[in-house]
C-alpha positions in Angstrom: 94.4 113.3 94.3 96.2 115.8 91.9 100.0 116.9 91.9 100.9 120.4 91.1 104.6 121.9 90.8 105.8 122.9 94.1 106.6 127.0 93.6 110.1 126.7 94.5 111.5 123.5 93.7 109.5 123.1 90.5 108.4 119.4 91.8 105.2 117.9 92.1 104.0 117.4 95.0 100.6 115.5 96.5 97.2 117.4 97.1 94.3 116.7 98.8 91.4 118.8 98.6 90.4 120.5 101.8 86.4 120.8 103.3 86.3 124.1 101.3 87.4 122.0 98.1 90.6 124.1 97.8 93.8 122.1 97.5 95.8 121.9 100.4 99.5 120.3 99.7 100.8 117.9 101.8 104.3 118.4 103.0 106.4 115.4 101.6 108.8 114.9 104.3 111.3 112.3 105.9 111.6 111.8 110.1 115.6 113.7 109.0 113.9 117.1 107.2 111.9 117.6 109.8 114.5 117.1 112.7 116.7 119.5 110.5 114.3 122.6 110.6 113.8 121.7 114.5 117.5 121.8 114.9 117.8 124.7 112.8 116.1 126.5 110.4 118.7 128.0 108.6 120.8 125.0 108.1 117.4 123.2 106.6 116.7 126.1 104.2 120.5 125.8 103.2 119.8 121.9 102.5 116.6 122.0 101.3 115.6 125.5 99.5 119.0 127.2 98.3 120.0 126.4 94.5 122.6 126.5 94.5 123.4 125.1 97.8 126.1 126.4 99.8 128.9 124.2 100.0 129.3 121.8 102.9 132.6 121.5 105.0 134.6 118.9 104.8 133.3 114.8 105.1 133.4 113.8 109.2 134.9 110.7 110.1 131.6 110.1 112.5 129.5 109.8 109.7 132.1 107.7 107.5 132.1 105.5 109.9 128.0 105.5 110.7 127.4 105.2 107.0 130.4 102.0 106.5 128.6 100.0 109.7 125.2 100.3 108.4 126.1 99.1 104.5 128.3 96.4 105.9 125.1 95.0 108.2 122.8 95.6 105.8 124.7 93.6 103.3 125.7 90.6 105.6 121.6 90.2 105.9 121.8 90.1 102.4 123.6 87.1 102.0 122.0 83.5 102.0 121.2 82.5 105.8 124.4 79.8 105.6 126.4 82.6 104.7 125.3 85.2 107.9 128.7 84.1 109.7 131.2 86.2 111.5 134.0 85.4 108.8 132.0 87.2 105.8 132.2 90.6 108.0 135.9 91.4 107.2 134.9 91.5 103.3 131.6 93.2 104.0 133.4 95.9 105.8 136.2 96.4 103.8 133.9 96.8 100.8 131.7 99.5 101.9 134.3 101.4 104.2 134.4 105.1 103.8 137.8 106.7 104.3 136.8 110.4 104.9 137.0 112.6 107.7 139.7 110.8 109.4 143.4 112.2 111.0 145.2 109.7 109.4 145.6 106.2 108.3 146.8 105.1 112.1 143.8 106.2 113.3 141.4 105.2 110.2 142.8 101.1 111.2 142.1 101.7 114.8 138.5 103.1 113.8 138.2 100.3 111.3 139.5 97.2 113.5 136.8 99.0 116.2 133.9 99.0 113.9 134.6 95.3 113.0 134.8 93.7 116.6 131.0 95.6 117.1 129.5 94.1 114.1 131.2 90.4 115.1 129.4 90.9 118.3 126.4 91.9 117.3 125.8 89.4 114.8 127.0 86.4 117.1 124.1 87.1 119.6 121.4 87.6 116.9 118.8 85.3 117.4 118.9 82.9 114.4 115.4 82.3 114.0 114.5 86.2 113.6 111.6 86.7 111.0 112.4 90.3 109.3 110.0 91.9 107.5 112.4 94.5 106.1 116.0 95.5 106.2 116.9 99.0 104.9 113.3 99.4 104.3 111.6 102.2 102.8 107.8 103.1 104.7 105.4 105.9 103.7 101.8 106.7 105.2 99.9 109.9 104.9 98.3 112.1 107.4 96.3 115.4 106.7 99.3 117.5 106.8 102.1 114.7 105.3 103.0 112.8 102.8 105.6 110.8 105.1 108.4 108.6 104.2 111.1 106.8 105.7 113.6 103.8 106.1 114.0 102.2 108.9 117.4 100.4 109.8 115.5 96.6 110.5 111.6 95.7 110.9 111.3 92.2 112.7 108.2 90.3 112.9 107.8 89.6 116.5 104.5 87.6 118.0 102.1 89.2 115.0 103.8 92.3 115.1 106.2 94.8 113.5 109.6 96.2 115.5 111.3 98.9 114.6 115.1 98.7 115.2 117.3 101.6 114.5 121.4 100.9 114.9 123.3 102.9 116.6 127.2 103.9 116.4 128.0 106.7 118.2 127.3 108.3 122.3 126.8 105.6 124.8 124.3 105.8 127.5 121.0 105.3 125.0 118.2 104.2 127.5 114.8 103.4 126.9 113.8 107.6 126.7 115.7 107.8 124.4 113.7 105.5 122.2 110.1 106.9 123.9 111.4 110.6 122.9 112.7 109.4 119.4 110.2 111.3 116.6 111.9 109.3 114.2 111.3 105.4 115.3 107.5 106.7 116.3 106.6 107.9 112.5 108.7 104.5 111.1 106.1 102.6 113.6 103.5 104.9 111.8 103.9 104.5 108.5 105.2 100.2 109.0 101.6 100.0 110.8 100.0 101.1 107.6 102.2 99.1 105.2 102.4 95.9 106.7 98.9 96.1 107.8 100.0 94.9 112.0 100.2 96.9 115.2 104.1 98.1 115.2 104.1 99.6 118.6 107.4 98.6 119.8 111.1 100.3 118.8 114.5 99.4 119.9 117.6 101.2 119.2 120.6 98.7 119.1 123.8 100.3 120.4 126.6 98.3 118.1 129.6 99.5 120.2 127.8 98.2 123.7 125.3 95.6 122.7 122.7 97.0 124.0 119.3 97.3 123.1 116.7 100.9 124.4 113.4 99.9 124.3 109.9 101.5 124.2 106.8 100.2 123.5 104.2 102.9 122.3 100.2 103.1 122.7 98.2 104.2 119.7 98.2 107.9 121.8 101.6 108.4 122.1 102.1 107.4 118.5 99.4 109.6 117.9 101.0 112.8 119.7 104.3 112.1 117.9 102.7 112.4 115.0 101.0 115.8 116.0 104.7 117.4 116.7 105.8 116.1 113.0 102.6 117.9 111.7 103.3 121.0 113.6 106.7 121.0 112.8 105.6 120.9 108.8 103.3 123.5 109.7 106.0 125.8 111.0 107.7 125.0 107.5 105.2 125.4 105.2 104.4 129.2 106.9 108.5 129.9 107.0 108.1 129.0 102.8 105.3 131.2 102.0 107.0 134.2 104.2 110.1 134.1 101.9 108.3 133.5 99.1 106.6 136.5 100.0 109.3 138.7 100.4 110.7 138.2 103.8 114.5 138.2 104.3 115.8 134.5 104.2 117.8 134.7 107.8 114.5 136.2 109.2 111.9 133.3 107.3 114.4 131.3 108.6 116.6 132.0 111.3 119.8 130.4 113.2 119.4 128.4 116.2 122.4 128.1 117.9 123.5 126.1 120.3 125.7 122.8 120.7 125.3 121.6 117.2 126.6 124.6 115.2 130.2 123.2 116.3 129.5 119.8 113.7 126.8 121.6 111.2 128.3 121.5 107.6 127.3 124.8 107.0 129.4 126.6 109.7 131.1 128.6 107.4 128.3 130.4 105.7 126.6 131.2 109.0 127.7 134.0 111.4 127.1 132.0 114.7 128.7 129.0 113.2 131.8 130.6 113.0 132.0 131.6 116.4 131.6 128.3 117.3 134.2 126.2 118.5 136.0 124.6 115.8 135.5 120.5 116.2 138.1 118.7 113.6 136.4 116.6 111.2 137.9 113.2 113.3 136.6 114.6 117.2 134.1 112.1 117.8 135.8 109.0 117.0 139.1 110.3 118.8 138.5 108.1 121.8 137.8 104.9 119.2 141.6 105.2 118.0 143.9 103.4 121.3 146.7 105.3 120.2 144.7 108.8 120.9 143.6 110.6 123.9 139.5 110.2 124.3 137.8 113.6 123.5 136.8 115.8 126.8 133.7 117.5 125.2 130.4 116.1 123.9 130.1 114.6 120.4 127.3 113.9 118.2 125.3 110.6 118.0 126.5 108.9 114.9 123.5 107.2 113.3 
């Protein structure tokens, strides 16, 4: 296999030689680039191809508080089994909290006290003989069309096999088609197949502010069509690239899609139909987290 610099980004990227014994480059990608061209394709070209990149809006609380949960567990299984107790969470938390995006410091310790009483929870009704095989961890498997990589939240070693779990922080009501429709646990079960070298069929997503756990437990096909859609979608990519690289206008390679999402989409500003969105503050959808604070009427988006 050969790498050559990618015409735009000036990085190498993988080849393979095709049946004609052309090289054909394989699209490096993560389960998150491609679910941002299938949300929008202007917001990925903005993310991905612009240099210089426009600049974002401002830091939303939801993520904050996504990103401070996720560090704080994945720390807490860092620590020496004897030490995986409720009473090293406070510390955890504290250390990795991030205070952006929030209305103000009232509601930052209503978020924070919130976030602490899920992860004391969730770790008291872990089952202490769990065998992981990865926390944080970073999985990668190639296909004829991609160089995939991801990292999944938790892989546990269950009966022979590998589970994905993915944690959850944000809209309630995650059920079990939810993790059967998720592109993202299907390619970690993908690529965690290849690495570990053991079926991984099954993936959970494990809603922290609920307890509860969305199951799904794949067949090779389903994996297989999952798959298919990631390979399409880098298809659709790759032709969008070449078409302004050719020439074509960049809001016409890659247009808006608008919808829901342009509301939270950091790049409002810049686009025309985020800015006749309606204007979501940066704190929205942890409002109803906060007791002192009315719970938001409208839809917010997951928090991951």
């Amino acid at each position: 296999m050969s790498r050559t610099p990618h015409p735009r980004r000036g990085k190498d990227v993988p080849e393979q030689l095709g049946f004609d014994m052309m090289p054909e480059r394989l699209f490096v990608c993560t389960p998150s680039k491609l679910a941002s061209y299938a949300d929008c394709p202007r917001r990925y070209r903005h993310t991905y191809l612009d240099r210089p990149a426009p600049q974002k809006g401002p830091a939303w609380a939801h993520n904050s508080l996504g990103a401070s949960v996720h560090t704080a567990l994945r720390n807490w299984w860092d620590l020496p089994e004897e030490r995986r107790t409720s009473t090293a969470l406070p510390r955890l938390l504290r250390a990795t909290w991030v205070r952006e995006g929030y209305r103000d410091d009232e509601q930052e310790r209503a978020v924070y006290e919130r976030a602490l009483s899920w992860l004391e929870a969730y770790t008291e009704g872990l089952d202490p003989d769990l065998d992981l095989l990865g926390v944080e961890r970073t999985v990668a498997a190639k296909t004829a069309v991609l160089a995939l990589s991801g990292r999944a939240d938790r892989i546990d070693a269950r009966g022979g096999e590998a589970v994905i779990v993915d944690y959850k922080t944000g809209r309630t009501g995650l059920d079990a088609d939810d993790a059967r429709g998720s592109l993202a646990l299907a390619l970690y079960a993908f690529a965690a197949e290849r690495v570990f070298r053991r079926p991984c069929r099954t993936v959970e997503l494990h809603h922290l502010p609920t307890g509860t756990v969305a199951r799904h437990e794949h067949t090779p096909e389903s994996i297989a069509r999952h798959v298919g859609r990631a390979e399409d979608t880098a298809r659709d990519i790759i032709a969008a690239e070449r078409a302004l690289a050719d020439g074509t206008p960049p809001d016409e390679a890659f247009p808006t899609r608008p919808g829901s999402l342009c509301s939270w989409c950091d790049f409002r500003r810049v686009c025309p139909a985020g800015a006749e969105a309606p204007v979501k503050e940066t704190w929205a959808a942890v409002e109803a987290l906060a007791p002192a604070v009315p719970p938001a009427e409208d839809a917010s988006p997951a928090v991951s």
